[in-house]
N, C-alpha and C positions, 0 to 999 in steps of 0.2 A: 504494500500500500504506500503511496507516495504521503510526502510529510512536508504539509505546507505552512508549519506552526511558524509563529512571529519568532522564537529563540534563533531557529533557520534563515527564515526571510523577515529581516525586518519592517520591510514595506507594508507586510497583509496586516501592520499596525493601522487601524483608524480606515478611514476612506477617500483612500489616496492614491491607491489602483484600481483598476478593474479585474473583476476577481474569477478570469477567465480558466478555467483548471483544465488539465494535459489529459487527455486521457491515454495510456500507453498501453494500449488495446493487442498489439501486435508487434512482433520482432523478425528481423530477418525477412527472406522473399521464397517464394516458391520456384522462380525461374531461373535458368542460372542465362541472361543473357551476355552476349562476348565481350561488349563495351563497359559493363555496369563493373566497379571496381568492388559492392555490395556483398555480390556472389562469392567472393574467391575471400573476403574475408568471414562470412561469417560460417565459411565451409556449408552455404543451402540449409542452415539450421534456421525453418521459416517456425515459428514460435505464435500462437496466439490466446490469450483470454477466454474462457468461455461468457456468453451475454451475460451469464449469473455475476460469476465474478467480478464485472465491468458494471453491472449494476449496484453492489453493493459496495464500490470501489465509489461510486457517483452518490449513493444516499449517505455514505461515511461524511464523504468531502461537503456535501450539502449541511450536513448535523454541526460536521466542526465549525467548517469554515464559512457557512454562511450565504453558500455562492449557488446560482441558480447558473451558469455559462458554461460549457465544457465545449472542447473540440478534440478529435481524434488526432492521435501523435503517431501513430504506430506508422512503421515503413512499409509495410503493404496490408493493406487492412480490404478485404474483400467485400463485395458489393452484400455476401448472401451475411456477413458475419452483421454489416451497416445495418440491416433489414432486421437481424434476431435482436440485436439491441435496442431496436427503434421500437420491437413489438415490447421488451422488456419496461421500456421507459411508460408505456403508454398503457400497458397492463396496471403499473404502480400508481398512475394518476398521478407522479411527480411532473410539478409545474417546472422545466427547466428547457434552457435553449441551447442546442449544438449545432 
């Protein structure tokens, strides 16, 4: 779980950013294309979240930090994986924007 407390980031003191939050949904890629430098380092270890996980990754971050904004970080995060989260989000009736 990622750790956005004021001790870390002084900033998410008061309101004086906007309190967009990372979501790190996904690692690594599935293709190994010739050009992409991606592939040969991460040796094709494509890694990702399940919605559950990435959901309660998002209602944490909402309880601590207050923040209703999130956007996906992960390096290849798939159309069908965008779709299970989006049902995840919308099942919970959390009011939030990605």
């Amino acid at each position: 779980m990622p750790v956005y407390d004021e001790s870390v980031y002084p900033a998410m003191k008061g309101n004086g950013k906007i309190r967009m939050m990372i979501l790190d949904e996904s690692r690594g890629c599935a293709f190994t294309c010739p050009f992409c430098p991606q592939s040969s380092r991460d040796d094709n270890n494509w890694r990702k979240k399940s919605p559950t996980r990435v959901m309660d990754e998002i209602e944490r971050l909402c309880a601590r930090q207050g923040t209703r904004l999130f956007r996906f970080g992960g390096q290849f995060t798939p159309g069908r994986l965008m779709e299970d989260i989006a049902r995840e989000i919308l099942a919970s009736q959390l009011e939030i924007e990605y």
